[in-house]
N, C-alpha and C positions, 0 to 999 in steps of 0.2 A: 688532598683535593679529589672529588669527586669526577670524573668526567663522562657527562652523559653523551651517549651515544646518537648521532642523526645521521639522516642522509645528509648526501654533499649541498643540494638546492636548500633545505632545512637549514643547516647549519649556517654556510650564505648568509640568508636571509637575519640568521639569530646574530649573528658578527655584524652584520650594518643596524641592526634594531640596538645593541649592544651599543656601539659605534658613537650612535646617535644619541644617547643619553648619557655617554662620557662627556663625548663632546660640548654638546649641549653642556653642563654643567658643570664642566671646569676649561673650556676652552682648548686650541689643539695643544697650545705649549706644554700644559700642564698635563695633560690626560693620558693616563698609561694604557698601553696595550697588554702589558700583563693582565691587570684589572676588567679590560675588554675582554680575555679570553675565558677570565673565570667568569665574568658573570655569564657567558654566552655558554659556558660548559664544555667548554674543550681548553685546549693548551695551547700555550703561545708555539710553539712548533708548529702546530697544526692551523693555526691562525696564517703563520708566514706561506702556508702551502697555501694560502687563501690569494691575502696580500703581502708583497715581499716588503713592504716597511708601513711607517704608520702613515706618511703620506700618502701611501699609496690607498691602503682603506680608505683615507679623509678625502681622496678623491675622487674614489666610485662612490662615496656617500652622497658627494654635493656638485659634481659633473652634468646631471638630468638639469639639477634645478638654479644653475648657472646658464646653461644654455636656453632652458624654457622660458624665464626670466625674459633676455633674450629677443627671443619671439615672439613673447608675449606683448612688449613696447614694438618691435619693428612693424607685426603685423594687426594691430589692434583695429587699424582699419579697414580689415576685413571682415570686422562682423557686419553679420546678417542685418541692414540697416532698414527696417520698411520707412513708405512715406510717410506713414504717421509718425515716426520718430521726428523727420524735420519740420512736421508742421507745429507740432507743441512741444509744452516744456512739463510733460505726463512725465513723471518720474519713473512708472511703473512699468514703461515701455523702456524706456531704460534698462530698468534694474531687471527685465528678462531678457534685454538683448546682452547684455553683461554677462549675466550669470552663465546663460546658454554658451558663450565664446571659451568663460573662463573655465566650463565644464566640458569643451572639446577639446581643449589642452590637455599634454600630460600634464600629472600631478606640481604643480606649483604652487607658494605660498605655504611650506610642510614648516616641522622644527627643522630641517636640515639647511633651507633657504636662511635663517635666522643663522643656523652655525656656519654656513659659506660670508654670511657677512659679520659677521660679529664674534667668530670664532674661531678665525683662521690665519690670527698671526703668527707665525714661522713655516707657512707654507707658501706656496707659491700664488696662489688666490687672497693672499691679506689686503691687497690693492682694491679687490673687487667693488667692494663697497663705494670706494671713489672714484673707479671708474663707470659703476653703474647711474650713479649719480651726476657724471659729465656726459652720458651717453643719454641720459635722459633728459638732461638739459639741453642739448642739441638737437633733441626732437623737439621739446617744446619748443622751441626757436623756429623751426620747420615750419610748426602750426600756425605760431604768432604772424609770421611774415606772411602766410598765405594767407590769414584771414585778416592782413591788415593791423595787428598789436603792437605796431612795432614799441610803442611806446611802454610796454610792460615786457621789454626786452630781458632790464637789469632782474626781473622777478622769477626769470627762468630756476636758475638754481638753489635761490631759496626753494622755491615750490617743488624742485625736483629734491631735494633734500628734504623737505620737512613730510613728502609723502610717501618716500623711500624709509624714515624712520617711524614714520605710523604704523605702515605697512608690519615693521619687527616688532612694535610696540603690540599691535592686537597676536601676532605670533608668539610673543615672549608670557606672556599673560593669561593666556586662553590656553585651554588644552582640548576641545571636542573642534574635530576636523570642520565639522557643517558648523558650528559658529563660528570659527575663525574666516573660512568662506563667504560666508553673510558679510561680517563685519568690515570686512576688505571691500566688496561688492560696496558698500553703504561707503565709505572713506571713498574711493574710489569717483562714488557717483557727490561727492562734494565736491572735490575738484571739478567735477567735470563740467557741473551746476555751475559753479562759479564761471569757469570759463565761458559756457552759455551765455551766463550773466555781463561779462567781459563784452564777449562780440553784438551783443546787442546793446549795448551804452553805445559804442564806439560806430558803429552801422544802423543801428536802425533795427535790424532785423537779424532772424535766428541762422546760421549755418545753413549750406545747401548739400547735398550729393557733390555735388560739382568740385564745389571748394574745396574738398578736402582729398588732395590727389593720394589713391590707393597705391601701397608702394610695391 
């Protein structure tokens, strides 16, 4: 076996790039760290001087975008919201107040978000998925009650379910970063349209500033 030479930040970077398309591809159970260290071009020895097991790679791999995730639902009501947002249903007021939030985040939405949920069982995150989905059911609950839904209670976890596996689905599918961004933005702003659509059946009228207590 060859082993090519890097700096320590190079190589780093080549073992979680490596990492990530094991991963990815055959899931954590399956995936050898031998085969991580050759395709990264060094040696399992020198891998373990990196990370001392394979969970421990699998979890600097998918640690950022477990916690971004995260932040990304607790505080989404912090974007930047002008008033033309709540006087109409301009989608394209929208779709840059969105984009702009999801572009001041760290990186989130990568392949590695996809391998934290759908490729982490014998690790200690195989739960995640189900609990990102009860976590986010409980927010839409939050919303509901305050703008009055109560009656589209039971549709919480459906909805947080089917847009937590959209989400993987345009991730699993796609491979250019700036389309999978787009296409999440567009998924994103359907739900969100809908719910628009929601509160004005049920009231009369669109969402306020007010209503939606910043947390």
């Amino acid at each position: 076996m060859i082993v090519i030479q890097y700096k320590k930040d190079e190589l780093n970077n080549r073992i979680l790039e490596e990492a990530e398309k094991e991963f990815f591809e055959k899931g954590y159970e399956h995936a050898s760290v031998r085969q991580i260290a050759k395709r990264a071009g060094t040696t399992i020895s020198n891998l373990y001087n990196y990370y001392e097991s394979k969970e421990a790679l699998f979890e600097a791999l998918v640690k950022d975008e477990c916690e971004g995730f995260q932040y990304f639902i607790q505080h989404h009501d912090t974007m930047d919201k002008p008033d033309e947002a709540w006087e109409s249903m301009d989608i394209r007021v929208w779709r840059r107040i969105l984009e702009d939030f999801i572009h001041s985040l760290p990186p989130i939405f990568t392949k590695r978000f996809y391998i934290l949920l759908n490729c982490s069982r014998g690790t200690r995150y195989e739960e995640t998925k189900t609990f990102f989905i009860r976590f986010m059911n409980e927010h839409f609950l939050e919303h509901m009650d305050t703008m009055g839904l109560k009656g589209f209670r039971e549709l919480g976890n459906v909805i947080a379910e089917q847009m937590l596996g959209g989400i993987l689905s345009i991730i699993r599918d796609y491979a250019d970063e700036k389309q999978v961004r787009h296409l999440i933005v567009e998924y994103i702003l359907f739900f969100f349209m809908g719910y628009m659509g929601l509160m004005l059946s049920n009231t009369g009228q669109w969402p306020n500033p007010g209503a939606i207590p910043a947390k």
